[in-house]
C-alpha positions as MATLAB code, in Angstrom:
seq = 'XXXXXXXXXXXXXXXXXXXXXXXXXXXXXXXXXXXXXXXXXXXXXXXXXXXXXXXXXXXXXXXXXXXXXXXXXXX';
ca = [
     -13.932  225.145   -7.423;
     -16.551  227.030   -9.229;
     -19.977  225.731  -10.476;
     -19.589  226.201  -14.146;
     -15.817  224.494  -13.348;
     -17.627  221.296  -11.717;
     -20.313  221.411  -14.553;
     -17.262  221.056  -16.973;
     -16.056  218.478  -15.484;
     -19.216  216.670  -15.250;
     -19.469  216.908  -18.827;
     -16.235  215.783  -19.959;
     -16.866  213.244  -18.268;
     -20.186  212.249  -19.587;
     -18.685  213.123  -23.277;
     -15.955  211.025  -22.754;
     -18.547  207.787  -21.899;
     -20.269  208.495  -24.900;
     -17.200  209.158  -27.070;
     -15.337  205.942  -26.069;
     -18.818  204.257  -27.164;
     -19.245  205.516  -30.489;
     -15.721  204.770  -31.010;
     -15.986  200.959  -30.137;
     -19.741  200.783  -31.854;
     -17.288  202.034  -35.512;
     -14.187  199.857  -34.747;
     -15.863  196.844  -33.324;
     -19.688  196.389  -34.008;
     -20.724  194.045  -36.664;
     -23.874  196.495  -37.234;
     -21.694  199.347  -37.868;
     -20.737  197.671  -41.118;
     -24.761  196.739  -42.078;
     -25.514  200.316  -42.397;
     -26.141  202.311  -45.525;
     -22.994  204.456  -46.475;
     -24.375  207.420  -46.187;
     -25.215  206.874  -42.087;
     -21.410  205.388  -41.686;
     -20.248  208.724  -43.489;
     -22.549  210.747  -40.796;
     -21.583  208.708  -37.607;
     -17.914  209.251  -38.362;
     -18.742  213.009  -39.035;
     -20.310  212.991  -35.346;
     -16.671  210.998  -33.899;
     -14.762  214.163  -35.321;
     -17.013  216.319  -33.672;
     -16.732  214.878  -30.530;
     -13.386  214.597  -30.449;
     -13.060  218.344  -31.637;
     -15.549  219.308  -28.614;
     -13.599  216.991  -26.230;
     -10.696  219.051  -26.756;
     -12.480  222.420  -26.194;
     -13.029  221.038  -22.795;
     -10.091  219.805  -21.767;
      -8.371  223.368  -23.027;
     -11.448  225.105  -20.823;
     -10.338  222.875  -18.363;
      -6.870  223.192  -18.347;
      -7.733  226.718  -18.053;
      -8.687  226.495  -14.648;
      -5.094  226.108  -13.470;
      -4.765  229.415  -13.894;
      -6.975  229.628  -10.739;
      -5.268  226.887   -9.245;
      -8.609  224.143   -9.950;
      -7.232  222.724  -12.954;
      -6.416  218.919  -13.821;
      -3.871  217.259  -14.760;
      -3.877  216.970  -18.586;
      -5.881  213.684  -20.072;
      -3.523  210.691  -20.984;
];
């Protein structure tokens, strides 16, 4: 496997952390729900772009099979 393809990797995984964070801190945080609207409205924004970018990595990753590095596809 290639640097850039372990660096990938690295990051999804590192994405993913702070992804599945966010996602609890809006679903399940009681301070979520004290902020102004306006930095709810922006944090949600920020999920969507995650996820978006989270699946640009798993496609890049996926990619790799080509090569015969790739993964298997997330659950």
């Amino acid at each position: 496997m290639q640097d850039f393809q372990h660096r990938a990797i690295e990051e999804l995984a590192q994405l993913t952390d702070r992804l599945d964070k966010l996602a609890a801190f809006i679903a399940s945080d009681p301070k979520f729900s004290l902020l102004p609207k306006d930095e709810r409205k922006r944090i949600i924004e920020q999920h969507g772009y995650m996820c978006a970018y989270l699946r640009v990595l798993w496609q890049r990753i996926n990619a790799f099979k080509e090569d015969g590095t790739g993964l298997a596809p997330r659950p």
